[in-house]
C-alpha positions in Angstrom: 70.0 14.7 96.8 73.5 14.1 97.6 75.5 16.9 99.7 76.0 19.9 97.7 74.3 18.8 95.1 72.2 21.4 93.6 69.5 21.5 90.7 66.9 24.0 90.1 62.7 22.9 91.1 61.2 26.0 89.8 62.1 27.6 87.1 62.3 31.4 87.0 59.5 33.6 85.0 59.7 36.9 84.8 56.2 38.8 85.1 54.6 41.3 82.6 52.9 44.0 83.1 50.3 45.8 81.5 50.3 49.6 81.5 47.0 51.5 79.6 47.2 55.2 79.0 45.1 57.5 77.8 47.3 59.7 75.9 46.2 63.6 74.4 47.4 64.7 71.1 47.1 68.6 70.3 48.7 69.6 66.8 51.0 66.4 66.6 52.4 66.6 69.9 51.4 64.8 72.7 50.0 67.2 75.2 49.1 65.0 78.5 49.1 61.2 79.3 46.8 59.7 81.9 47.1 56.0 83.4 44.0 54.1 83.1 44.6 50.9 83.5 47.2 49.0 85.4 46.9 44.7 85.1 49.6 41.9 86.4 49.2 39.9 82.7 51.9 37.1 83.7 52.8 36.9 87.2 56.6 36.4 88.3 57.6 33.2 89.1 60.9 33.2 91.7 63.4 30.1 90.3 63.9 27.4 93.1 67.3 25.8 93.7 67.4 22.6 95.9 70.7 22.1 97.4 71.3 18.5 98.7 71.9 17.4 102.5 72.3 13.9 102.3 75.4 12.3 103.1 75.9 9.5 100.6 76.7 6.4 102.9 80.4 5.4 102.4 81.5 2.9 100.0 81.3 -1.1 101.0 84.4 -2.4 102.9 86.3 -4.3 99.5 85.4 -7.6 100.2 88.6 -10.3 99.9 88.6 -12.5 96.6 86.8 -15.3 97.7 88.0 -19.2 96.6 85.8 -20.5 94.0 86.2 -24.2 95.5 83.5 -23.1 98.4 80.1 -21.5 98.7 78.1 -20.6 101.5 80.3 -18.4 103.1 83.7 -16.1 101.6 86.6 -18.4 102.2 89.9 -16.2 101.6 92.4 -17.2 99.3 95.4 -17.7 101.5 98.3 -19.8 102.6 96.2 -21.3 104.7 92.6 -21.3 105.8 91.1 -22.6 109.3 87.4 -23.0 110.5 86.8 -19.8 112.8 86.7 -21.4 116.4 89.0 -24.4 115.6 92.3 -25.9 116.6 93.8 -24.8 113.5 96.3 -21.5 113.3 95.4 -19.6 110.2 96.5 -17.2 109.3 92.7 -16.7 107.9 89.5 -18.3 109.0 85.8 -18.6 108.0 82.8 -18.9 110.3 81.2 -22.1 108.8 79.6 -24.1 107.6 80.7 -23.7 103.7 79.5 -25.9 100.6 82.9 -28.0 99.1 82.2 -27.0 95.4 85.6 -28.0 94.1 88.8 -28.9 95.6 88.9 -28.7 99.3 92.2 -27.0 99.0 92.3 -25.9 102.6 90.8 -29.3 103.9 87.9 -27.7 105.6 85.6 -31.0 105.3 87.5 -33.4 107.6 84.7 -35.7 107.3 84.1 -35.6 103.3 79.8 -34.9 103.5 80.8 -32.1 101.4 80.2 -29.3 103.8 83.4 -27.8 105.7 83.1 -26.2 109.2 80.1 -27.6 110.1 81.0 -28.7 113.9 
């Protein structure tokens, strides 16, 4: 369970018990009482609470929006877009290779096989 989450495991039960008496009546009025018997019929049952510890592990980075015109790898939509290790001077880049599924608006495939920054 998540930190500080807490739900109950066992539920509580309270016990019962049984008290027998042998009781003396004289006239109409009681006159002495005498415990026979003495029996646990329902035991009691203590409630468990769990209380969570886990950290939940923090949310994803956001991920940039991605141009539809390439697959393979996220290639940012931005002024301009350069193969990661390459001459060019951004400002965003993308380790290659990528899949030309549309346009190739940033001109990533030089050599038109359909797959950009794969030197």
């Amino acid at each position: 369970m998540d930190l500080g989450k807490e739900a109950v495991t066992t539920k509580g039960v309270d016990g019962v018990k049984t008290l027998t008496y042998e009781i003396v009546i004289t006239d109409g009025v009681e006159t002495s009482r005498q415990l026979v018997s003495e029996e646990i019929t329902t035991k009691v049952v203590d409630e468990v609470t769990s209380v969570g510890t886990r950290k939940p592990p923090p949310p994803p980075d956001p991920q940039p929006d991605c141009d539809p015109n390439y697959e393979g790898a996220c290639v940012p939509i931005d002024s301009d877009v350069d193969c990661a290790g390459g001459s060019g001077n951004g400002p965003s880049y993308v380790q290659g290779p990528v899949r030309v599924v549309g346009s190739d608006i940033y001109d990533l495939d030089r050599d038109g096989d359909g797959i950009g920054c794969d030197r």
